[in-house]
VEXTOR-733727 format. One record per residue (C-alpha): residue number from 1; residue in one letter; z, x, y. Coordinates in steps of 0.1 Angstrom, whole numbers. Layout:
<atoms>
{seq NUM&type A&zz Z&xx X&yy Y}
...
</atoms>
This chain:
<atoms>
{seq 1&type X&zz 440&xx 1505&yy 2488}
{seq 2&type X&zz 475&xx 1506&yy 2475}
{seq 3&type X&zz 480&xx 1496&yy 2433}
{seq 4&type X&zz 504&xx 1464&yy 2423}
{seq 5&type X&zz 536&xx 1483&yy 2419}
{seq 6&type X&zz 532&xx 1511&yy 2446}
{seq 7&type X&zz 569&xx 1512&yy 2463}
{seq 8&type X&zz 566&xx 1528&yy 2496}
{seq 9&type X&zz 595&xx 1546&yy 2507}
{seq 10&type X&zz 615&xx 1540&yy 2485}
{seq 11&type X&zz 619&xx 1502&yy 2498}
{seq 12&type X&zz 592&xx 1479&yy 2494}
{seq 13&type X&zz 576&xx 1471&yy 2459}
{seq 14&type X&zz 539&xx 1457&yy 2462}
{seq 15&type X&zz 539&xx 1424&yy 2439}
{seq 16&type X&zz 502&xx 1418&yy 2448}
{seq 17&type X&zz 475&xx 1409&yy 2472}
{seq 18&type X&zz 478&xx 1383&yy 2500}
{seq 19&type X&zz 441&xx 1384&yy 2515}
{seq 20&type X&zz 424&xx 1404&yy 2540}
{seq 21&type X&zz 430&xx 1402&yy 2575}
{seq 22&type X&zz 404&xx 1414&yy 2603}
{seq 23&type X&zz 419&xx 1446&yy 2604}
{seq 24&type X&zz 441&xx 1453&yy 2572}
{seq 25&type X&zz 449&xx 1443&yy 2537}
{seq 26&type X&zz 474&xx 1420&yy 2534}
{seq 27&type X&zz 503&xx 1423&yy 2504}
{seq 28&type X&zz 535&xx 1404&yy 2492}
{seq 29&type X&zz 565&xx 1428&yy 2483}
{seq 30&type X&zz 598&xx 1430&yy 2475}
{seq 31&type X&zz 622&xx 1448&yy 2498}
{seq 32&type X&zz 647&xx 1463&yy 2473}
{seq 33&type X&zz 676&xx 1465&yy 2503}
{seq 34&type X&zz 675&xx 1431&yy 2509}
{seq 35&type X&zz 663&xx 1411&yy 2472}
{seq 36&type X&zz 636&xx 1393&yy 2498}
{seq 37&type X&zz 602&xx 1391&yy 2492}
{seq 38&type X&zz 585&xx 1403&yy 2527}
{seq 39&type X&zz 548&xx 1405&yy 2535}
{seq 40&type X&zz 533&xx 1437&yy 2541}
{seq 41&type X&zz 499&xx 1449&yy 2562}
{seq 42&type X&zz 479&xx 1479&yy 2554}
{seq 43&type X&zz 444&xx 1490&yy 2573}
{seq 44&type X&zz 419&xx 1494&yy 2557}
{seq 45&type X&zz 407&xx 1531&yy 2550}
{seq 46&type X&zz 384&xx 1534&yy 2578}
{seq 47&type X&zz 409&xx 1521&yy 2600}
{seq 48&type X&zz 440&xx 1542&yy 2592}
{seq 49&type X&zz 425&xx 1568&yy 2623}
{seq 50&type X&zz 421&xx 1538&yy 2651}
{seq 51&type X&zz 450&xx 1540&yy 2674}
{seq 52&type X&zz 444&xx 1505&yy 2687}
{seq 53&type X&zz 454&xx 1495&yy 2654}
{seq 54&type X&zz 489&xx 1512&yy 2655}
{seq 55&type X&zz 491&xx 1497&yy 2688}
{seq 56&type X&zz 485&xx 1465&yy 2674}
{seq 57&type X&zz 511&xx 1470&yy 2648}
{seq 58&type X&zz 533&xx 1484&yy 2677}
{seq 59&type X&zz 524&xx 1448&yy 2698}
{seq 60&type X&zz 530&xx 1430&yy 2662}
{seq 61&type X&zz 564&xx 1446&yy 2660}
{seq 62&type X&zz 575&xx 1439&yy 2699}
{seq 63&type X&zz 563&xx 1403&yy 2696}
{seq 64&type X&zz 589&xx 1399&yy 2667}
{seq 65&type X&zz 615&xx 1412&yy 2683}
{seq 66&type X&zz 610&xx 1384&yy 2713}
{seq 67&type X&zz 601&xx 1355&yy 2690}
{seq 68&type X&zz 629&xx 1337&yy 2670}
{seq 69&type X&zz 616&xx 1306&yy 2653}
{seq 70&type X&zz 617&xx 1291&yy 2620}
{seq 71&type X&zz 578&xx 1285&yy 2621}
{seq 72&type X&zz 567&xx 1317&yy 2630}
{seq 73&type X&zz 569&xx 1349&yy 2602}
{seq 74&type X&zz 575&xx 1370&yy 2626}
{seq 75&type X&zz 574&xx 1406&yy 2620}
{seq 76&type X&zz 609&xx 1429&yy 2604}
{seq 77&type X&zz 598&xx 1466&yy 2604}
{seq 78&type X&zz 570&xx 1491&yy 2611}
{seq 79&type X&zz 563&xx 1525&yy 2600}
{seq 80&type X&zz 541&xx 1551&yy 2610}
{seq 81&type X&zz 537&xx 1572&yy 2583}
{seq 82&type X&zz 506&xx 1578&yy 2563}
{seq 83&type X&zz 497&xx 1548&yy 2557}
{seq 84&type X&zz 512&xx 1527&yy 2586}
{seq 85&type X&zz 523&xx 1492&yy 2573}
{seq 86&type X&zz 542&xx 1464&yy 2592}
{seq 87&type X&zz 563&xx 1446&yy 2569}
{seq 88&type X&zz 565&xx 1405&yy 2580}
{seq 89&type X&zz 589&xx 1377&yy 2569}
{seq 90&type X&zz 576&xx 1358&yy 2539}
{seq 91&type X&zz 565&xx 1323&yy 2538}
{seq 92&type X&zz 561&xx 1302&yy 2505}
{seq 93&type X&zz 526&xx 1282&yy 2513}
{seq 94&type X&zz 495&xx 1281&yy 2511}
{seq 95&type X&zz 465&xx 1287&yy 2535}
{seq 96&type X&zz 454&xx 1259&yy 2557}
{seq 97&type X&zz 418&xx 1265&yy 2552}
{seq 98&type X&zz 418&xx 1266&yy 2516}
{seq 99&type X&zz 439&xx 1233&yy 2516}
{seq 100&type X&zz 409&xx 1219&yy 2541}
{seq 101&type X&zz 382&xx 1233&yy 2520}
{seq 102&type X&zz 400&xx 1215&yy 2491}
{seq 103&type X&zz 411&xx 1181&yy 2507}
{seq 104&type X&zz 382&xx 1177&yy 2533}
{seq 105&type X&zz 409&xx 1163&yy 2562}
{seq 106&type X&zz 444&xx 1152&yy 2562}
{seq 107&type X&zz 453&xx 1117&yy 2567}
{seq 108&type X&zz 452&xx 1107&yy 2606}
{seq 109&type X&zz 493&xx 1103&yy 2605}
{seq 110&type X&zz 497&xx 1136&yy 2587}
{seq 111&type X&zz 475&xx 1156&yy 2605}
{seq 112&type X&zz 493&xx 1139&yy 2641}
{seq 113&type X&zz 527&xx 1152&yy 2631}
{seq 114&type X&zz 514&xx 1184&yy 2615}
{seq 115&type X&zz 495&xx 1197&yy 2649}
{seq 116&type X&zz 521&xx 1178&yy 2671}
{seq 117&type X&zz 555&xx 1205&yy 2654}
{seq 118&type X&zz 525&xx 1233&yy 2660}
{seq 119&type X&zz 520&xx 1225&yy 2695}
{seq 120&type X&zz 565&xx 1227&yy 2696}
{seq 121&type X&zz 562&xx 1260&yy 2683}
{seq 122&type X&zz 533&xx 1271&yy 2704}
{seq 123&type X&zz 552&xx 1260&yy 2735}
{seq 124&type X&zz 579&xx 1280&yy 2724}
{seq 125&type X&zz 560&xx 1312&yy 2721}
{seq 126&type X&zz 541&xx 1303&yy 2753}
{seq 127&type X&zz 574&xx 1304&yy 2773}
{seq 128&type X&zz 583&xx 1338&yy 2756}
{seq 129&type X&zz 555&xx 1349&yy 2772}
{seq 130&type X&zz 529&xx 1352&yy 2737}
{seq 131&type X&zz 499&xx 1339&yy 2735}
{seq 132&type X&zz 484&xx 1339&yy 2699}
{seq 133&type X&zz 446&xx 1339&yy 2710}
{seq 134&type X&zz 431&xx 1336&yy 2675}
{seq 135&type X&zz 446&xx 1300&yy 2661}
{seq 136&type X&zz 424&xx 1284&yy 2630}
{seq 137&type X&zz 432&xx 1272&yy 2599}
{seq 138&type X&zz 431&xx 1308&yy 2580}
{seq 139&type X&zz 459&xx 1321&yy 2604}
{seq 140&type X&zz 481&xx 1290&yy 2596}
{seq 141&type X&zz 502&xx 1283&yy 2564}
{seq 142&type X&zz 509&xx 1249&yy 2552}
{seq 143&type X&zz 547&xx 1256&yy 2542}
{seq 144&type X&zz 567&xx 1233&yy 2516}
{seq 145&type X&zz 586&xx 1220&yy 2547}
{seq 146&type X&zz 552&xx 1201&yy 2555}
{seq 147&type X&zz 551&xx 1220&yy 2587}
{seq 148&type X&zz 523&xx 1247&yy 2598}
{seq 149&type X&zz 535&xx 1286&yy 2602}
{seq 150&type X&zz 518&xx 1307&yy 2626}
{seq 151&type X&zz 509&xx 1341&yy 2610}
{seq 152&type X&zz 488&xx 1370&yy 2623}
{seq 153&type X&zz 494&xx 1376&yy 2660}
{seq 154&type X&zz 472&xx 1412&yy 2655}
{seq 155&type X&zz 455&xx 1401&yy 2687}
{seq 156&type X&zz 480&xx 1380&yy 2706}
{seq 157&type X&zz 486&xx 1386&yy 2743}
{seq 158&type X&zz 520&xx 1396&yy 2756}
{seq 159&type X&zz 528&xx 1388&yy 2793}
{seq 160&type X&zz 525&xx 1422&yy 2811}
{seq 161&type X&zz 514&xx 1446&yy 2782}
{seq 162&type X&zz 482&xx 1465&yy 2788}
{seq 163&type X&zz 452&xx 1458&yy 2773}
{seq 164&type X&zz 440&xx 1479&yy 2737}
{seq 165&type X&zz 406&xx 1486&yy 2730}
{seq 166&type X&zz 386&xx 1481&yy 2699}
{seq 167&type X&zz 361&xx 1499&yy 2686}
{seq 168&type X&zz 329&xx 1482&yy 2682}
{seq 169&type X&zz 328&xx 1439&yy 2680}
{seq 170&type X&zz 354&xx 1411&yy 2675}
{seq 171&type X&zz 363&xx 1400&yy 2640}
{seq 172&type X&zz 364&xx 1365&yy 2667}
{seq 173&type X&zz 326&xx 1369&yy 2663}
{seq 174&type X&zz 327&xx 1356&yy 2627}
{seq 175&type X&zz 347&xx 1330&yy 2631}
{seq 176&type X&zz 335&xx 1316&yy 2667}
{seq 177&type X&zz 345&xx 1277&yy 2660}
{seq 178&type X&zz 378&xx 1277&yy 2677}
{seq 179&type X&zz 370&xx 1301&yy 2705}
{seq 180&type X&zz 375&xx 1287&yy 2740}
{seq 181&type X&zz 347&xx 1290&yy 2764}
{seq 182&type X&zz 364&xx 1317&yy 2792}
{seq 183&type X&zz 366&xx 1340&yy 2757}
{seq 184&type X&zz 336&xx 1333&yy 2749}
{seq 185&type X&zz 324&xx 1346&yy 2788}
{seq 186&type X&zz 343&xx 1375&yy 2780}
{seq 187&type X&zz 380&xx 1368&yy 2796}
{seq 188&type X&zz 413&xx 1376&yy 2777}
{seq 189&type X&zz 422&xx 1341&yy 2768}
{seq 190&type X&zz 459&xx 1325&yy 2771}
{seq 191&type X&zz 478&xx 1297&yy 2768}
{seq 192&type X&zz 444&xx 1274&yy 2778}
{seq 193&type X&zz 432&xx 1293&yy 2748}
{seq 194&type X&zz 453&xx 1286&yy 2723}
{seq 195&type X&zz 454&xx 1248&yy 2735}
{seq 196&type X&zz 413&xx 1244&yy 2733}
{seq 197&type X&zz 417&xx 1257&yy 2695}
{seq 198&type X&zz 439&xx 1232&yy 2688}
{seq 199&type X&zz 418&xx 1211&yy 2697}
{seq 200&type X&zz 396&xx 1224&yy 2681}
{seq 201&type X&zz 420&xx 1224&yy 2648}
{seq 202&type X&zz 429&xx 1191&yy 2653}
{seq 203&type X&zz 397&xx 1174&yy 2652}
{seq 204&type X&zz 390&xx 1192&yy 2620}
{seq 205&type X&zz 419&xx 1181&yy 2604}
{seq 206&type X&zz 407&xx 1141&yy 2612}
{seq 207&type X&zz 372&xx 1146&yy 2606}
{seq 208&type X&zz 369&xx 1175&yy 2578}
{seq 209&type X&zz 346&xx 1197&yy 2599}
{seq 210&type X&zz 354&xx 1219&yy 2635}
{seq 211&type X&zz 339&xx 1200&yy 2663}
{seq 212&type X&zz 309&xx 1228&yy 2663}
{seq 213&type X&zz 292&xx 1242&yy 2638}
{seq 214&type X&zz 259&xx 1259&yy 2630}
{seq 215&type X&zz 247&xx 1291&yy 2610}
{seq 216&type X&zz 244&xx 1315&yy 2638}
{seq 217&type X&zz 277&xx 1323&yy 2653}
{seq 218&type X&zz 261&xx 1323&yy 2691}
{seq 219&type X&zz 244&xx 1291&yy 2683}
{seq 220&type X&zz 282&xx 1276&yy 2678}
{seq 221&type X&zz 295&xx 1299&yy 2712}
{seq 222&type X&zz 267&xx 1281&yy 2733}
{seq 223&type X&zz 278&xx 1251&yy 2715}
{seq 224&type X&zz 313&xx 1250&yy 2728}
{seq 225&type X&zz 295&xx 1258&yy 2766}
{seq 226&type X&zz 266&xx 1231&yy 2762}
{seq 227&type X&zz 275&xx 1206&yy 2743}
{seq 228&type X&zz 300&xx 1174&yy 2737}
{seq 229&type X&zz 316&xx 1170&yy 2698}
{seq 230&type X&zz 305&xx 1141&yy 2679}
{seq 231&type X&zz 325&xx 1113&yy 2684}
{seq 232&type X&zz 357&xx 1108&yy 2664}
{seq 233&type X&zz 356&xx 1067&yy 2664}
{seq 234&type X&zz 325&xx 1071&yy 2649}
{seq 235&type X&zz 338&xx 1088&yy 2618}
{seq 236&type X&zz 371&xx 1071&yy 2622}
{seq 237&type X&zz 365&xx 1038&yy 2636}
{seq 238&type X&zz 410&xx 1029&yy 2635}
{seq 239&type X&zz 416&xx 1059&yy 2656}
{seq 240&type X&zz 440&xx 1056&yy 2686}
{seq 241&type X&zz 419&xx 1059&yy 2718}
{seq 242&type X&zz 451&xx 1079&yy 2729}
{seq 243&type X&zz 444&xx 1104&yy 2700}
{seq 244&type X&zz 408&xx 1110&yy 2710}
{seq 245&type X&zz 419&xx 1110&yy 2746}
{seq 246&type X&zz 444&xx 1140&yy 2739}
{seq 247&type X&zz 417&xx 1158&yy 2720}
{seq 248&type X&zz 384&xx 1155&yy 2747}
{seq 249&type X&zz 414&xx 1167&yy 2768}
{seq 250&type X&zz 424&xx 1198&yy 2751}
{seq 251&type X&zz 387&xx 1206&yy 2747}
{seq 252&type X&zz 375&xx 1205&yy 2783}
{seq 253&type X&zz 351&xx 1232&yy 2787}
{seq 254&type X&zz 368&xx 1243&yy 2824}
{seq 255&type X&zz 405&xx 1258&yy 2811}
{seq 256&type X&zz 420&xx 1240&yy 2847}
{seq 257&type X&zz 412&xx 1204&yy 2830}
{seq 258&type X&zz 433&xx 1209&yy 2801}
{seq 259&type X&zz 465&xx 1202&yy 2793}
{seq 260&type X&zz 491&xx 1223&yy 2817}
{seq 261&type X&zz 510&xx 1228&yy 2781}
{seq 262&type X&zz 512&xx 1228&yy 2747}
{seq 263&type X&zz 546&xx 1201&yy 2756}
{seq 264&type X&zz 522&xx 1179&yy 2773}
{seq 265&type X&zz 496&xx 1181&yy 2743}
{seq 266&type X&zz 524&xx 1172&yy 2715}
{seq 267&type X&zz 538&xx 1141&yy 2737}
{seq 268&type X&zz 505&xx 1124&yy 2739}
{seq 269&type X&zz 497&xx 1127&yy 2701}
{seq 270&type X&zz 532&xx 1120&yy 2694}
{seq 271&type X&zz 529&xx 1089&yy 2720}
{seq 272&type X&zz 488&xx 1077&yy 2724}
{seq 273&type X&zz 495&xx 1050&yy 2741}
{seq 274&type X&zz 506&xx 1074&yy 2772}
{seq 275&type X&zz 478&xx 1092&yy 2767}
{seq 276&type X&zz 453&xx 1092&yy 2803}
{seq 277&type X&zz 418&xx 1074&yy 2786}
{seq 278&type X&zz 398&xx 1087&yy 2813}
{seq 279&type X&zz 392&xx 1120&yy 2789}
{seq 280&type X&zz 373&xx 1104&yy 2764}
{seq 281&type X&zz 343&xx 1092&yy 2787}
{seq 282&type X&zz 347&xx 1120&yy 2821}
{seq 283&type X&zz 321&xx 1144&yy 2821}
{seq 284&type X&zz 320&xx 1179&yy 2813}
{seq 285&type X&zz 293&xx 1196&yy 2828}
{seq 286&type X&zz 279&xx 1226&yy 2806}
{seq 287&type X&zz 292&xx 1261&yy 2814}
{seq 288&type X&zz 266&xx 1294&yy 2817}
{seq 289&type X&zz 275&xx 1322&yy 2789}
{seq 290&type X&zz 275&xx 1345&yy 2813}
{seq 291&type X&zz 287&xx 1377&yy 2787}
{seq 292&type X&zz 293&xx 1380&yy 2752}
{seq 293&type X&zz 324&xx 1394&yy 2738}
{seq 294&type X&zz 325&xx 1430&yy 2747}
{seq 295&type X&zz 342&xx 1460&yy 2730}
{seq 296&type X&zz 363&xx 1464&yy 2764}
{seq 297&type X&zz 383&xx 1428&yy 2754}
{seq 298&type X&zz 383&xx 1421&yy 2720}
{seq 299&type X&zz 393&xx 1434&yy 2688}
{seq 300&type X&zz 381&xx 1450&yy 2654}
{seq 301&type X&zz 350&xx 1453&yy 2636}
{seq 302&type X&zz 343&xx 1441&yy 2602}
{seq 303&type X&zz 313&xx 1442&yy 2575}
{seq 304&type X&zz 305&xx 1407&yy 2578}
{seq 305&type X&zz 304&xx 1409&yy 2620}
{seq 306&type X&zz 280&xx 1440&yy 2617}
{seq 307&type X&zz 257&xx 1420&yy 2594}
{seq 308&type X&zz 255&xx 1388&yy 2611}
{seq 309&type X&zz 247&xx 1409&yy 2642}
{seq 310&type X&zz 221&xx 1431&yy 2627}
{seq 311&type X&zz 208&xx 1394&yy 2612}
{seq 312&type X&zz 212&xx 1384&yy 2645}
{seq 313&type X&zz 193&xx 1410&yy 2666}
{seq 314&type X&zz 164&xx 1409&yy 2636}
{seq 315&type X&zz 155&xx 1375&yy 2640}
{seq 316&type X&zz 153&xx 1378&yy 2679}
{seq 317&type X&zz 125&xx 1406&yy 2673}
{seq 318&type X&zz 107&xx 1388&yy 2645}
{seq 319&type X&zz 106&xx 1355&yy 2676}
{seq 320&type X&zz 93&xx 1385&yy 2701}
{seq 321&type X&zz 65&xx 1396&yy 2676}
{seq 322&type X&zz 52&xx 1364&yy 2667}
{seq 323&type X&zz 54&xx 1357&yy 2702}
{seq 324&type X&zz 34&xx 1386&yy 2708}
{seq 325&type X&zz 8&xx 1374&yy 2684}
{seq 326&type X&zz 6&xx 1337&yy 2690}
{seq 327&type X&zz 3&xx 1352&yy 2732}
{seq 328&type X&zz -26&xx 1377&yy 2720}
{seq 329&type X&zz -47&xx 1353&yy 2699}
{seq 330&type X&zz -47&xx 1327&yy 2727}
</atoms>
């Protein structure tokens, strides 16, 4: 891990860390060419080897020379040197999920506006031919603007590149609350994805808490196949039918239902009263998990994935054994 004050190639100062991503470190620095303060990414040690991730650095790098768009940090340089970094515009703001985990939920008008200019600037990238594929709160910035950046396209799709292959299982497994059911089943996701997280986002944002949640990652995955979220009138008995409407909408298990685009999405938050009311009672008949997330379709390991899978597989034998037992005594 590089030290506070490192200056690679003669260019970029590290200033300190950012975080960790699901693939790399992630560092502020200042680019000595331009005064700017920029945002590097480094993998981690065990990484530095994995192709994928320079391809992923590579997709990082062609996706910021397509996207131009003042809420989306979009990538400025890549090298491939020993380290590789890619170096990323800089945002002043702070993480979305640390301001949730802090404030609990936004108010209802604030968190309207907030996901309705996201769903602009996800359009935007949609028509560019980007999906992001991985949208939730720690991927998002809360700028001084009052608007939401979108940061860390590591794993978004481009129209017509070829697929990369990880090694091992998805850092998506650690963090399965805004995954869509056709990724959960397996499939590459798109722009049905990245409107069934927002969904997902924006009914956290109202109510404090994702619409599924549990302590088992799988038990949350068959949660988004099986089940129907808790009301929101219930916890917010003023809400705009239209507003629930445009949510039940976005989350519709079968990716056909939802909205065509991200457009449609922003017009019926911005304008409830438009919004088709149908949504909040039609059903929506639960959906098989017919595969898990394989290592042919999603991206990087991490330590906290490998233990919640080995926690995982554990309890699943301890339920055989006693099984066993409870089967033998009777």
């Amino acid at each position: 891990m590089p030290e506070i004050g490192s200056i690679f190639e003669n260019r970029y100062k590290i200033l300190l860390a950012l975080g960790r991503g699901g693939f790399a470190n992630v560092f502020l620095a200042e680019d000595f060419q331009t005064g700017e303060k920029v945002v590097i990414k480094i993998p981690y040690p065990d990484q530095m080897e994995d192709l994928a991730v320079r391809e992923r650095f590579r997709r990082e790098m062609e996706i910021g020379k397509l996207l131009n768009h003042p809420d989306v940090p979009v990538a400025l340089a890549l090298s491939e040197g020993n380290p590789p970094y890619l170096v990323s515009r800089y945002v002043e703001g702070r993480s979305l999920a640390k301001l949730l985990n802090d404030k609990g939920r936004f108010p209802v008008d604030q968190a309207i506006e907030m996901v309705a200019n996201l769903l602009d600037t996800l359009h935007y990238c949609h028509r560019k031919g980007v999906y992001h594929r991985d949208l939730k709160p720690e991927n998002l910035l809360f700028a001084q603007d009052g608007r939401l950046k979108i940061v860390d396209f590591g794993i978004a799709l481009m129209e017509g590149a070829p697929r990369v292959t990880w090694r091992g299982f998805s850092g998506l497994m650690g963090t399965p609350e805004y995954m869509s059911p056709e990724q959960i089943r397996g499939e590459r996701g798109g722009g049905a994805s990245d409107i069934y997280a927002i969904g997902c986002l924006t009914y956290q944002l109202l109510s404090g808490s994702p619409p599924f949640t549990c302590d088992s990652p799988l038990a949350v995955m068959n949660q988004h196949m099986t089940k129907v979220p808790e009301p929101l009138p219930l916890i917010l008995p003023d809400l705009h039918p239209g507003i629930w409407a445009a949510i039940r909408k976005a989350l519709r298990r079968r990716k056909q239902e939802r909205y065509d685009s991200a457009q449609e999405m922003a017009n019926d938050l911005r304008h409830p009263e438009n919004a088709d009311l149908r949504w909040i009672d039609e059903p929506d008949p639960p959906l098989v998990m017919t595969a898990l997330p394989t290592e042919q379709n999603v991206p990087l390991p991490t330590k906290r994935n490998t233990l919640q899978v080995i926690v995982v597989i554990t309890s699943v034998i301890i339920l055989v054994m006693l099984l066993f037992v409870l089967l033998k005594k009777h």
